[in-house]
N, C-alpha and C positions, 0 to 999 in steps of 0.2 A: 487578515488572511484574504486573497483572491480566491474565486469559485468560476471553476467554468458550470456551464451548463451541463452537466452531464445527460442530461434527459434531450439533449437538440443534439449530443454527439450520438448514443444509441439510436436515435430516430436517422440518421445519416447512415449506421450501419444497418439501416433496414433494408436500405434501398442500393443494395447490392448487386455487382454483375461481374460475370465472372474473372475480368481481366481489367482491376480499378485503376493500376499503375502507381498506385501507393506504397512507400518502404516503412517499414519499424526496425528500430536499430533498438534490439535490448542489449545494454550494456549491461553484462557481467555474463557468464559463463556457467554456473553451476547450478542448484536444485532449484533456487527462484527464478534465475532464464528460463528454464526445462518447463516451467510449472503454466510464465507467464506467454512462453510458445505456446504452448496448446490450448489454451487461452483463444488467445490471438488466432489462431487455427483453426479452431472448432467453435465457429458462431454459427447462429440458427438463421437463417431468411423467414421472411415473413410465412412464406407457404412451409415451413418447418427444415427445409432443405440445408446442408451442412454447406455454406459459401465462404470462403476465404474473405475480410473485408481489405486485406494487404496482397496486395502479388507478389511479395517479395518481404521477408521475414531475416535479419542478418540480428549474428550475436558479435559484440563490441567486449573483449576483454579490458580490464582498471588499463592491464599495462599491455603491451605487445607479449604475447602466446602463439604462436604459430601452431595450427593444426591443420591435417588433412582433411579438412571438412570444407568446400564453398562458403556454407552457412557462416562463417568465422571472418570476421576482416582484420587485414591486416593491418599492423599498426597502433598506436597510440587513438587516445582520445583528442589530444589536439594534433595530430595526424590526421585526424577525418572528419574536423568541424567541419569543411564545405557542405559534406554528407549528411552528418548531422542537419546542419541546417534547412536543409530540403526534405528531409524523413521526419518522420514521428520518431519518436524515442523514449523509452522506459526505462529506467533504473532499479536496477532485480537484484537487490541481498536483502539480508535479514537481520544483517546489522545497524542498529538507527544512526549510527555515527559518521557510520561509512556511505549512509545512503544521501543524508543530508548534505555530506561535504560535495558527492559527485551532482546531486543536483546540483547545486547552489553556483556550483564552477560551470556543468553544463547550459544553466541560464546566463552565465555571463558569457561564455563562448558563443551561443546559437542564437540566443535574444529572444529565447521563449521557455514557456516551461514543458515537463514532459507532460504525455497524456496521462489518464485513467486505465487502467485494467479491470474492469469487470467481469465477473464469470456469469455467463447468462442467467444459472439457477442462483445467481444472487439475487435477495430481495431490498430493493431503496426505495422508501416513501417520497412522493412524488415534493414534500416540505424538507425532504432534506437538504444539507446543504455540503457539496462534496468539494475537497481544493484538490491539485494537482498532484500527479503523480502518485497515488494511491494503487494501494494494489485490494482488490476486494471478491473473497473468494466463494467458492461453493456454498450454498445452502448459507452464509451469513444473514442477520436482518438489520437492516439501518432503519429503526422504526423513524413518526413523526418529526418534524421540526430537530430531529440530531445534528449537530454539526461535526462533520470529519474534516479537519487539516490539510494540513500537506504534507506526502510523502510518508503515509500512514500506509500499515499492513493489519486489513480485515482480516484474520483468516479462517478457516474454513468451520462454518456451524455458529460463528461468535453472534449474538444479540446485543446489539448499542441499542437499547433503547429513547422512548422518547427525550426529547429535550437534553439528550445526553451534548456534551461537548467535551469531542478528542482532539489534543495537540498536536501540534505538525511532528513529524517522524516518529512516533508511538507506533505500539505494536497490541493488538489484543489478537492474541493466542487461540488455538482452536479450541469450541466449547466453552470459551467464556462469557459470562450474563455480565453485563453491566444495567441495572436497574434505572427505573426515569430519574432525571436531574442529578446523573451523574458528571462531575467535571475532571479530565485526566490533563494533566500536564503536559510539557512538552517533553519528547524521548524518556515515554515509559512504557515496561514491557508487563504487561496482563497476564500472567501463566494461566497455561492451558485446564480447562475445567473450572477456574475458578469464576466467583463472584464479588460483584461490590453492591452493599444494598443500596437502595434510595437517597439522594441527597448527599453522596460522598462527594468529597472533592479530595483526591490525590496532589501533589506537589510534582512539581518537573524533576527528571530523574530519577524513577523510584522503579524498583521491579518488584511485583507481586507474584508470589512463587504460585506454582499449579497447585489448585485445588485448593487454594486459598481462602478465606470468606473474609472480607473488608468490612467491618460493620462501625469504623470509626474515621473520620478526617485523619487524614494522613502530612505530617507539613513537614519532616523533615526530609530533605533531599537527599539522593543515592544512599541509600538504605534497600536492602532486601525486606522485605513483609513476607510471612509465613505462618501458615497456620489455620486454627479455626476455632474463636476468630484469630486474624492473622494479625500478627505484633512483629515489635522489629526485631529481624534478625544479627544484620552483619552489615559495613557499610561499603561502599560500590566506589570504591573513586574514581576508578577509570570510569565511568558510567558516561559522565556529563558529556554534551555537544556543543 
């Protein structure tokens, strides 16, 4: 996995002024654009003051959508790689299948990958280690030495604790604990309020139902887990990426 720096790009949005000439193209259109807008929108300056770090904020629908809004461009995705190419860009659904495919084509189109989304009242230990395209929200904690992926969704209140390591396009849910020396696979989804104790390691493709408690290795893939402690449910075939 590759890691930007995330801690040299926050330090760049410190030093804000009010008209940077920078664009973000979030591609997708519904509750994770809306989320990763305001985001994006509502950063802090150093002296606490609310300063845009983009002058120019545009939503990229999968396919052509046409709507009465400027914010909205027209056209396809490979309609607007020039654009692309010159902006920043995020990739905003909540689905890991669907997010991973449009990275994975948007880095072959523009020759980069997307940025980070961080929410200010997010907390990341300065040994973490964060990869691209990630979205990471209110009040979550990425303690110690964690490792996040790519194309992962923190979301809001979740605790990765130390030494954890999450796979590229996973999801942990709002209110979920993951305990230190936790290891999650690739494209699994963490329901909301649950936990995994200490020293788990989950398999790629698995979803752990809300309010789950994991207290055993997990190794067969796309299976549901449920429960407390949480056993296999049902199995997911369409899951896999």
């Amino acid at each position: 996995m590759n890691y930007y720096n995330w801690r040299t790009e926050l330090e760049l949005k410190a030093n804000w002024v009010e008209d940077t000439g920078k664009h973000l193209i979030i591609v997708g259109g519904k509750a994770g654009a809306r989320i990763c807008y305001e985001i994006a929108t509502n950063q802090l300056d150093r002296n606490n003051h609310f300063k845009p770090y983009y002058s120019k904020v545009s939503f990229l629908e999968w396919f052509f959508d046409p709507r009465e809004n400027e914010s909205y461009l027209n056209g396809t995705i490979d309609e607007n790689v020039e654009l692309l190419k010159k902006s920043d860009y995020f990739v905003a659904t909540g689905n890991n299948a669907m997010r991973k495919a449009h990275i994975e084509k948007l880095i072959l189109l523009t020759g980069k990958p997307p940025i980070n989304i961080i929410h200010r009242k997010a907390t990341v230990a300065p040994s973490a280690k964060i990869g691209y395209g990630n979205l990471i929200l209110a009040n979550s904690v990425i303690h110690t030495d964690a490792v996040v992926g790519n194309g992962c969704i923190i979301n809001t209140a979740a605790i990765v604790e130390h030494d954890n390591v999450i796979g590229n396009y996973s999801q942990i849910s709002p209110g979920a604990t993951l305990c230190g020396y936790v290891q999650i696979g690739e494209n699994c989804f963490i329901g909301a309020n649950s936990t995994v104790i200490p020293n788990i390691k989950i398999v790629k493709n698995t979803t752990v139902g809300a309010g789950a408690v994991v207290t055993r290795e997990i190794t067969e893939e796309d299976f549901l887990y449920a429960g407390v402690p949480a056993e296999k449910k049902k199995k997911y075939e369409s899951k896999s990426v």
